[in-house]
N, C-alpha and C positions, 0 to 999 in steps of 0.2 A: 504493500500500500504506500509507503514513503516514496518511493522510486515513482511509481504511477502517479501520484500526487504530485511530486514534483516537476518531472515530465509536462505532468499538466499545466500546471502553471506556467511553464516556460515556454509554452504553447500559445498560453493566453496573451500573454506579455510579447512572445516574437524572439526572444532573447535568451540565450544562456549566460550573459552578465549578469552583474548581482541584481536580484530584484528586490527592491525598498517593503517596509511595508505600506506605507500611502505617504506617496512623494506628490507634490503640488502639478498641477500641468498650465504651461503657460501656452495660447495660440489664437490670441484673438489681441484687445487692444492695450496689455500692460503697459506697453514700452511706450506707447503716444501718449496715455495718460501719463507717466509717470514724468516724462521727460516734458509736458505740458505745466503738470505742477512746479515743476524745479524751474522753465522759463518763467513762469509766473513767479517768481521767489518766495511763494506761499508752502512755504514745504514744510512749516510745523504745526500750529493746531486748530488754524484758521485756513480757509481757504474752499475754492468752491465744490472740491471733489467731497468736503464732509459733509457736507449739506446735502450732496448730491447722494451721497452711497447711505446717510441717516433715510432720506426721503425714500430712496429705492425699497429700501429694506422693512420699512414700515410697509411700504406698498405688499412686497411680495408675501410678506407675514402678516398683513392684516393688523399689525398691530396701531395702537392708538397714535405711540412714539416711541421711536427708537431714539437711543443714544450712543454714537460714535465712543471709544474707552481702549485706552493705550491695551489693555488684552483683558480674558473671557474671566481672568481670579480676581481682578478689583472691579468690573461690574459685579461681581455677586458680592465682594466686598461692599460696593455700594447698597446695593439693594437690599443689603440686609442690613445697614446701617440708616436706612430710609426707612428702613418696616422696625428700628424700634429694638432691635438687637442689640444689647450691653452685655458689659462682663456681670458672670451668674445666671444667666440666662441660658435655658436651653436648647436646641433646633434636632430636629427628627429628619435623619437623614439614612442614605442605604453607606455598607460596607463597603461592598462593592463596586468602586467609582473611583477615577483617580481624584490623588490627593489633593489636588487644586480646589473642591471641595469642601474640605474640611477645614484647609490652613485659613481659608476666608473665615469659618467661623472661630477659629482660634484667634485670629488675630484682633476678633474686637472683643475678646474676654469671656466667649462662649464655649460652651461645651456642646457636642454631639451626644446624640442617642443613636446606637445606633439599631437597625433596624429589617431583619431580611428580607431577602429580594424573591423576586418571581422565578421560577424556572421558563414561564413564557416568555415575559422581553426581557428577561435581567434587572430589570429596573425595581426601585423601591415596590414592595408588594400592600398594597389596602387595606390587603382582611389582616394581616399584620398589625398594621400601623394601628388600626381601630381595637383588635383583641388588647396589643401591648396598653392603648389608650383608655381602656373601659378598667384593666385590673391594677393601673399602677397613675394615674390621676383622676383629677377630680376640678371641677370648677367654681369658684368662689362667689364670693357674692355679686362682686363689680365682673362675673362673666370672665375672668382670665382663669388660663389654666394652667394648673399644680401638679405638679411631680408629690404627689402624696408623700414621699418618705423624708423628702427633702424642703418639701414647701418651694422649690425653687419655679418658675415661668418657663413653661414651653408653648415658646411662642411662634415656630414656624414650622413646617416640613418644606424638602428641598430633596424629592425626587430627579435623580439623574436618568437619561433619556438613553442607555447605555448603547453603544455602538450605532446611536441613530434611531433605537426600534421607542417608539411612544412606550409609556408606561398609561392604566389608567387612568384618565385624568376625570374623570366625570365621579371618579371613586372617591379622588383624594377633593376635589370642589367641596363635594358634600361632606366630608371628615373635617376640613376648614370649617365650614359655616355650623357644624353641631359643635367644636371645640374653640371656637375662636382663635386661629389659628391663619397664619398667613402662610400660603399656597408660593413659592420661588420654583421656579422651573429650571433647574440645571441642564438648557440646552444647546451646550456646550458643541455637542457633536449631532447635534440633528438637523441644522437647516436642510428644506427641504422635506421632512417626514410630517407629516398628518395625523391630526388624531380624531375621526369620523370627520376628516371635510377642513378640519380647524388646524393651522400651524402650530407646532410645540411650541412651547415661550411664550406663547398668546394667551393663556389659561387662566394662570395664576395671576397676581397682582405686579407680578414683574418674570423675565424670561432673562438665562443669558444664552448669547450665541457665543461662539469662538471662533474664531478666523487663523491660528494657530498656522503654522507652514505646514502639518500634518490634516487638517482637514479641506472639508473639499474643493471649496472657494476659501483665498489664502489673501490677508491686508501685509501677511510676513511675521506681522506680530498686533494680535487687537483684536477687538469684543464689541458685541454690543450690545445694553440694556434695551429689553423690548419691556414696554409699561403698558397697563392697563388702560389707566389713565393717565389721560393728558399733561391734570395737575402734576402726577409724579414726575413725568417725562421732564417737563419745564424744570422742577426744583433738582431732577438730578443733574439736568446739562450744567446746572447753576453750580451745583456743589464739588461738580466734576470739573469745574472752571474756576476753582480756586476760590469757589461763593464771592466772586467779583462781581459786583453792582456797574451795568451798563456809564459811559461817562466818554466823551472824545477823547481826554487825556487824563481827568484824576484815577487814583488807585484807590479804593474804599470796597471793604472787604466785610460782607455783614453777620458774616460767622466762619466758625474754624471751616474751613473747605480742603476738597483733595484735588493735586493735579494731574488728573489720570484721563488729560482727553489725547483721543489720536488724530496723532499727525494728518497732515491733507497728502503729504506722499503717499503711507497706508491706503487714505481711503481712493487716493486714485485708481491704487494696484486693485481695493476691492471692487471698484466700478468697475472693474475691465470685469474683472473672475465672475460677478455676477451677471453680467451677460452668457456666460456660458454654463452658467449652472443647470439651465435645463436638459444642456447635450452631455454634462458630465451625470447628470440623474438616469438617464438612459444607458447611457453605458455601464456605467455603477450597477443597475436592474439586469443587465445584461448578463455582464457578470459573474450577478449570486444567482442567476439561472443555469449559468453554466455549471456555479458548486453546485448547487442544489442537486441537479441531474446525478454530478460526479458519485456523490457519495447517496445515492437514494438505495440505491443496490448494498451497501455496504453497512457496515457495525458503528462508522462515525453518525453522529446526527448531524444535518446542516441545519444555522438557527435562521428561522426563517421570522419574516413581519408578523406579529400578531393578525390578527381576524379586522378586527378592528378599525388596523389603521394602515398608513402606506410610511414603511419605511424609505430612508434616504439609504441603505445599507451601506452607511459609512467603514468600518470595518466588518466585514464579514467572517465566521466564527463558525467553529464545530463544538461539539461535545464527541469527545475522544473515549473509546468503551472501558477504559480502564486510567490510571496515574502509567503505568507502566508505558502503555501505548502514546501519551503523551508526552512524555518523555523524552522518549524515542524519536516522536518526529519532530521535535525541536530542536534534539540536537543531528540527528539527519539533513532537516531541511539545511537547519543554517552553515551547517557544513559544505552544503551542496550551491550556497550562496540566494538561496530562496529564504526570504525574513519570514521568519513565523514568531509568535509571542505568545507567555500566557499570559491570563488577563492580570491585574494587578495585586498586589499582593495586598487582602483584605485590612480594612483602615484599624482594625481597632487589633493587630497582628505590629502594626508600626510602633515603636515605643514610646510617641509623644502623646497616640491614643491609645491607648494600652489598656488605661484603667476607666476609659469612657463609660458607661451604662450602654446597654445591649442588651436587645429579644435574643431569642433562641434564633442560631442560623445555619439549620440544617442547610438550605437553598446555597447559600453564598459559599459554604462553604464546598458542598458538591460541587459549583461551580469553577470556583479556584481551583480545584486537585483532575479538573475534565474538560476545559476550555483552552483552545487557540485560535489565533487572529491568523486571518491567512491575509495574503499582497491583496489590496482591496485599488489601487489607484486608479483613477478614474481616464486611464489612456484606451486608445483606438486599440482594437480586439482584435485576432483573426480569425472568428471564429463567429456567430450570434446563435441562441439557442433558439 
């Protein structure tokens, strides 16, 4: 199977040089944009490609307002310092996520719960999140809710969108509104996925995307807060701009603010990349039809989009029938110069989460010991299924 499997891929790809596991593809208009920006001398945090790639991106996400953000961990930095997150404070999030994650809620003095995930899209699981939430809080009187043992505020969940696949979101809406509870969408790696109709990051009170050089459409380095609302949209461009008060030349600054806006070079590079997001969505689908097929006959699972919704199948993933067979093709493939990976190594396994509070995680942890990421980049095929 490792030799077939990689074969295959080398198939897919055209090449037996190394293959990445999702390298960025440039072929439409980076280089005019970017070289535009730089004639313009607008190449740091003003300029017309943010205005342009904010508007774009609101548009294709439906959302209220987006926010332009130097990368994907200080928009949820933001967003959760917008929604009321201090130190001692709690946030209900999955294991299983990289740790960009978690460091956002660490660094404003919070703690994680953590919480198991789905074996359907990997992502944070509902009927969890609500069991954990009926036998270990409780709601007070002004309506917030308590970690019973500790009296301490859990005040948000922050489902990650793993590999692109939606998690339910209509589950976690209504877990929000019965606990008082702020809904954050870590989605990070979904641009492009659906959840019945509805863009990821559009759900909750706020969404992040990432634009990272590993996903699909790439600013190089940068993120963006997709908001609910409008109001939030406004006050975070404000707070992400150093909370500087409009003025032709004074500087007056009307509360502590962060400087976390991106560059107009970024968002030129992102103008370009989302023009082509719909031909790299189709090839992406392509693809994980090609896996799909590959191992349909076979002992691996391929994880395929929930029922639901329409994944962007940002990396694409098996479940491997044993640790041993895992193993194996990891260090096969990457010998063979075909990048595979397993998925990351569960958060509350790291030392700085170690002693976090945690459901039972049978799921995450199946997961971890049976999961790899196969070359997902979104280049021309030679092959279509």
């Amino acid at each position: 199977m490792n030799k077939e499997l990689v074969k295959f891929i080398q198939k897919i790809y055209k090449t037996n040089e190394f293959i990445q596991l999702h390298e960025p593809e440039f072929q439409g208009n980076e280089k005019s944009y970017v070289m535009d920006a730089i004639d313009s001398t607008y190449v740091s945090s003003t300029g017309m490609y943010v205005d342009r790639f904010e508007d774009q991106i609101a548009k294709y996400t439906s959302s209220k307002k987006s926010v332009s953000i130097v990368n994907g961990t200080a928009a949820l930095s933001l967003a959760l310092h917008i929604s009321n997150i201090r130190s001692g404070d709690l946030v209900i999030t999955q294991p299983l996520t990289f740790v960009a994650t978690c460091n956002a809620i660490y660094h404003l003095g919070a703690s994680p719960i953590f919480i198991d995930v789905s074996m359907d899209n990997l992502g944070l699981d509902p009927n969890a999140v609500l069991e954990y939430l009926e036998s270990h809080a409780e709601l007070d009187d002004d309506g917030s809710c308590l970690l019973k043992e500790t009296k301490q505020k859990i005040k948000a969940i922050i489902p990650m969108h793993t590999f692109g696949h939606p998690v339910d979101l209509y589950k976690f809406d209504k877990i929000c509104q019965d606990w008082n509870l702020t809904l954050i969408e870590d989605a990070a790696e979904s641009i492009g996925s659906f959840y019945k109709g509805i863009h990821t990051g559009t759900f909750g009170r706020f969404g992040v995307l990432s634009f990272n050089g590993n996903k699909i459409i790439t600013t190089g380095g940068g993120g963006m807060l997709l908001c609910k609302n409008p109001e939030d949209g406004n006050y975070a461009k404000h707070l992400s701009t150093t909370a500087k008060s409009k003025h032709p030349y004074e500087f007056f600054h009307d509360e502590p603010g962060f400087n976390m806006r991106m560059p107009n070079l970024n968002a030129a590079l992102g103008c370009a990349q989302l023009e082509s997001l719909k031909h790299f969505l189709k090839i992406k689908k392509n693809i994980a039809n090609l896996y799909k097929e590959f191992f349909s006959e076979t002992d691996f699972k391929f994880i395929s989009e929930p029922e639901y919704a329409q994944s962007n199948y940002w990396l694409n993933a098996i479940f491997c029938p044993n640790e041993d067979a895992k193993n194996s093709l990891l260090e096969y493939s990457n010998n063979k110069g075909v990048n595979m990976r397993p998925v990351w190594k569960l958060m509350y396994k790291l030392p700085m989460f170690s002693k976090s509070m945690k459901g039972e995680m049978k799921n995450a942890e199946k997961i971890e010991s049976l999961l790899v990421n196969l070359p997902s980049s979104p280049k021309e095929i030679i092959f279509k299924s």
